[in-house]
N, C-alpha and C positions, 0 to 999 in steps of 0.2 A: 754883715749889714747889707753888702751887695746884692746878695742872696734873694734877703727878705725883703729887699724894695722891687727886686724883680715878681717875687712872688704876689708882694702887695697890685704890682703894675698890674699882671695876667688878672689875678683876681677882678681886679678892677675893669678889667678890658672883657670876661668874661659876663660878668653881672650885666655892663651895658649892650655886650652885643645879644648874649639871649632874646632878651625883649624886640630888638630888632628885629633879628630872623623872625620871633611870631608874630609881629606887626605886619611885617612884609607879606609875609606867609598869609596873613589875612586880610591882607587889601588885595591880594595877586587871586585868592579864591575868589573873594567879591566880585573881581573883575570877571573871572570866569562865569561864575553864576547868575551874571546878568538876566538871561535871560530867563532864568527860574526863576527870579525876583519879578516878573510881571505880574503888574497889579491884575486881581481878581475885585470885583465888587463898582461899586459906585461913588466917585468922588468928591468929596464934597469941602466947598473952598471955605477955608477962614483966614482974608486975608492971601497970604504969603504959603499957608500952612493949608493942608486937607486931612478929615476927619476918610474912613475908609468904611462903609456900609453894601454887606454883603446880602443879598436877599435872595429867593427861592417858593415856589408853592404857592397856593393859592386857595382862600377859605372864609369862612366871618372873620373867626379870630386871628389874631399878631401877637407871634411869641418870638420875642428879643432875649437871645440871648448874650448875655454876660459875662465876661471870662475873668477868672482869679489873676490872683497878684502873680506877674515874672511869665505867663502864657503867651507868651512872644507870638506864638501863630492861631489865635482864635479861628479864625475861618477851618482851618485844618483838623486844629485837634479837638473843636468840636462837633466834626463830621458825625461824626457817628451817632450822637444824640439827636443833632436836630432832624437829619432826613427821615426820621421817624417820624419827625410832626410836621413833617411839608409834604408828606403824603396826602393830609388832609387841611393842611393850614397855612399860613403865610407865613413865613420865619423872617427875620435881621437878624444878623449877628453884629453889632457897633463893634468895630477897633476902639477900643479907648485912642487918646495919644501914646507913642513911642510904640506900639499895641500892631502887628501885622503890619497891613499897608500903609496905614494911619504916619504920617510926619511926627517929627518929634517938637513939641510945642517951647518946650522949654521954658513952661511957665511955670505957676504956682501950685499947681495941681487940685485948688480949691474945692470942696465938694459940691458950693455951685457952679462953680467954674465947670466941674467937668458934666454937671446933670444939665448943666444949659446947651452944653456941644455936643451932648447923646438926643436931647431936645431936636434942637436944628439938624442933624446929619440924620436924624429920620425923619423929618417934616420935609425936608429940602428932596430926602431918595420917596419920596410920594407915597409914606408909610406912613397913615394917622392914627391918634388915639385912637379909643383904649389898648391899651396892649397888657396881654401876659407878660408880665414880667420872669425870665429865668436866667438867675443870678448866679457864680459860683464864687465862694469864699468869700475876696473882699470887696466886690462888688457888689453884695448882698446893704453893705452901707448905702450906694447909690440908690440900690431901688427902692428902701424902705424909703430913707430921707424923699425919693420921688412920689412915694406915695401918702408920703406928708406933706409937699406941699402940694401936688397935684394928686386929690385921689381922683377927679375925675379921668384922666389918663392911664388910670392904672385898674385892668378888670380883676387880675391875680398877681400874687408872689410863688413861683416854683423854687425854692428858695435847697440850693443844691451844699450843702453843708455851710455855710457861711458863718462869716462872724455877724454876729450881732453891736449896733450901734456902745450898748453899754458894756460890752465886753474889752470895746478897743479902746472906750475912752477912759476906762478902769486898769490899760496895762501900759505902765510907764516903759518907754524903752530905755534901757542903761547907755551910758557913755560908749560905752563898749561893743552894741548892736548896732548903735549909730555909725562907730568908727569903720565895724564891719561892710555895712550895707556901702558907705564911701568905697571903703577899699575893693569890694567885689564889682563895684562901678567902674573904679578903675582899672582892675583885671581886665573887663569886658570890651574896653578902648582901647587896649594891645590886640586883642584875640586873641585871650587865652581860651578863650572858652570854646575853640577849636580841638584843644586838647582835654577836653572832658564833656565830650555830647551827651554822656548820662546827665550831668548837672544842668546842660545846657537846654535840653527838650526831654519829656517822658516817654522812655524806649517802648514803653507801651502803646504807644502809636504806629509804630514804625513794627511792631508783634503782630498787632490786627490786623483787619484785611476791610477797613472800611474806607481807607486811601488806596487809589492804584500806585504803584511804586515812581510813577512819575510825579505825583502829588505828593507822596512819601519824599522826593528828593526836593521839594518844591515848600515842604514844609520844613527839611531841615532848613534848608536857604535862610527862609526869612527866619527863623531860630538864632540863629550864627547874626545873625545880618541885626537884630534886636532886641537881643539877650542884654538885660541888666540895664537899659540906657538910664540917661539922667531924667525922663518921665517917669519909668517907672523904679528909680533913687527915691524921686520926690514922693511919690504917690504914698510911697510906705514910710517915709520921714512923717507925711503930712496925718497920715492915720487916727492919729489919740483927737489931735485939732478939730478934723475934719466928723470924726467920729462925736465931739462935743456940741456938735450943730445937730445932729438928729437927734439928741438925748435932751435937747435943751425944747425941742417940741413934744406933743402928745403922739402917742403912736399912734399908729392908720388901722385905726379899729374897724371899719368900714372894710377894708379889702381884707381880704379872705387869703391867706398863706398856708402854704405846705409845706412845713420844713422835712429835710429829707439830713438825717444826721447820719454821718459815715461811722463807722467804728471797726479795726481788726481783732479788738483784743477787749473784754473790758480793761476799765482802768480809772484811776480819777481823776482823769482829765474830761474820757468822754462821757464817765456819769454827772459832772460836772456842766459839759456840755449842752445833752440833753434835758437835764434841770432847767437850765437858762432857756432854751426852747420850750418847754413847757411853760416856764411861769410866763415866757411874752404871749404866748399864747394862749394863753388864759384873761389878757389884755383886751382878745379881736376878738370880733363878732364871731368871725366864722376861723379855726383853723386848724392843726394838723400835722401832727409831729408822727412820722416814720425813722425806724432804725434800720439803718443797709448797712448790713455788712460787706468790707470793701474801703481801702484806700481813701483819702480826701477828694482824689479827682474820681469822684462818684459817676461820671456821667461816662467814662470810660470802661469799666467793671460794668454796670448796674443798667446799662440806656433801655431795655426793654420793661425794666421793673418802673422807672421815674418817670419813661411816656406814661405806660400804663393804668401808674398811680395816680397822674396829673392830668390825663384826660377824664379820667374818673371821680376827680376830686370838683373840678373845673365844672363837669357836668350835674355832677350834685349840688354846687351851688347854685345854678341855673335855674334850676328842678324848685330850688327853697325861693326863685325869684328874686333875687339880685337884678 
C-alpha cells in the first residue's frame, strides 16, 4: 500500500508540475519577445481596449481585407496577397479582437458588435467608404451581413473560400465541439501551443519568402502570443447565432461578389460547396464563382491568380456601370 500511495503522490506531483514548466516556459518566451511583439498598424481606442488597422498604397479603390477564424497574425500572413493590390490601391487589413495587435475584448463577439468596430477602426485610421471587401472563411459572414445593411459602403465582395451566412446557421455544433473549442482555449492559457507551432501558425508562411525572416520571427511572436484566446473561443461559439442575423435579411443583390471556392481533391463536401455558391449567386445582380485548386487558405497558394481574377472582375463591373 506504501508503494502505491507513493506512486499515486509522484503521479500527482508530475501531472501538476508538467503544466507549470510550460506555463513558465511561455511567460519567460513572452518575456523575451517583447520586442517582436511591437505593434505594427494604427491604433485605435474603444474605451480601455484598441481595435489594430494596418494600411498601405495608395488608389481610388479600398480593399479590406479580412482574416479567417484562429489567424492569430492577419497583418503577416496575409502579406503576400495584399501587396499585390497596394501596388495600385489602398489596402486595411482590420485585426478583428483577440486578432494580431488588436486587445482582447472579451465581449460577446455579436455580429454587430464586431461589424460596428471594423466600422469605427476604419473611419477613425482615415479610410472611408466604399470599400472592396476581401474576406477569408469566416469572415465572409461579416461582410455579406455588411453589405446588408450597408450596401452603400460596400463597392465588391472578393469572397476567398468562405462560409456562407446559411451554411453556418444550418450547422448545429455538438456538445462535444463545444467542449473541444473550451478545452483547446484552455491549452492555449498554459502555452501549449509552444509545443506544436504547426497547429499553432501555417508553416506555409514561414516556406515563402514574402516575409523577411525578421518578420517571419515577428509573426511567429504574435502567433504564440494569440493562439486560441477567449475572442476568438467566442467568435466560433457565436457562429450558428451570429450567422441567424444575416439569413434573417435579404441578400445584397446589389453588390457584386466573386467567390473563389478552394478544392484539393473532388469530393462531397466541395461539390457541395460550390452548389451553395452558385445557387446565392444566382440571388445577385452581378456575381462569380471561381474554383482554385489549393488548400482553404487560398490567398497563400493562389495570390497572383485572386489579384488577378479580382481586378479583372471588379473592372468589368465598372465597365457594366455600377
Amino acid at each position: 500500500m506504501k508503494l502505491w500511495r507513493k506512486i499515486i503522490v509522484i503521479s500527482l506531483l508530475v501531472v501538476l508540475f508538467i503544466p507549470l514548466v510550460i506555463f513558465s516556459y511561455h511567460t519567460y518566451q513572452l518575456y523575451r519577445e517583447r520586442e517582436l511583439l511591437e505593434e505594427v498598424g494604427n491604433k485605435v481606442s474603444f474605451g480601455k481596449k484598441h481595435l489594430n488597422v494596418y494600411t498601405e498604397g495608395k488608389g481610388e479603390k479600398t480593399f479590406v481585407f479580412m482574416s479567417g477564424s484562429g489567424i492569430a497574425a492577419p497583418i503577416w500572413e496575409l502579406r503576400g496577397l495584399y501587396q499585390r493590390f497596394s501596388k495600385d490601391n489602398k489596402i486595411a487589413v482590420v485585426e478583428r479582437a483577440g486578432y494580431g495587435y488588436s486587445s482582447i475584448f472579451e465581449d460577446r463577439r455579436d455580429l454587430d458588435q464586431i461589424l460596428e468596430q471594423s466600422r469605427k477602426a476604419l473611419r477613425k485610421s482615415g479610410i472611408k467608404p466604399p470599400y472592396v471587401l476581401v474576406p477569408h472563411s469566416i469572415s465572409g459572414l461579416e461582410a455579406i451581413y455588411w453589405a446588408q445593411k450597408y450596401p452603400n459602403e460596400v463597392q465588391a465582395i472578393i469572397a476567398l473560400d468562405i462560409g456562407l451566412p446559411e451554411q453556418y446557421a444550418t450547422y448545429k455544433m455538438k456538445k462535444a465541439q463545444r467542449l473541444q473549442i473550451a478545452f483547446m482555449n484552455g491549452l492555449t492559457k498554459l502555452g501549449l501551443q509552444r509545443l506544436f507551432p504547426s497547429a499553432t501558425y501555417d508553416p506555409e508562411v514561414i516556406k515563402q519568402h514574402f516575409l523577411t525572416d525578421k518578420e517571419k520571427e515577428r509573426f511567429k511572436a504574435i502567433s504564440y502570443k494569440q493562439a486560441f484566446n477567449n475572442d476568438i473561443k467566442q467568435e466560433l461559439l457565436k457562429t450558428e447565432m451570429n450567422a441567424k442575423k444575416s439569413v434573417s435579411l435579404p441578400p445584397p443583390t446589389e453588390t457584386p461578389i466573386l467567390f473563389f471556392s478552394a478544392y484539393t481533391k473532388e469530393n462531397k463536401v466541395t461539390k457541395k460547396k460550390e452548389a451553395d455558391y452558385q445557387r446565392y449567386a444566382k440571388k445577385l445582380r452581378n456575381a462569380k464563382v471561381e474554383r482554385v485548386k489549393g488548400k482553404h487558405a487560398i490567398y497563400l497558394y493562389k495570390p497572383s491568380l485572386i489579384y488577378k481574377e479580382a481586378i479583372a472582375f471588379i473592372n468589368e463591373d465598372v465597365s457594366k456601370g455600377r
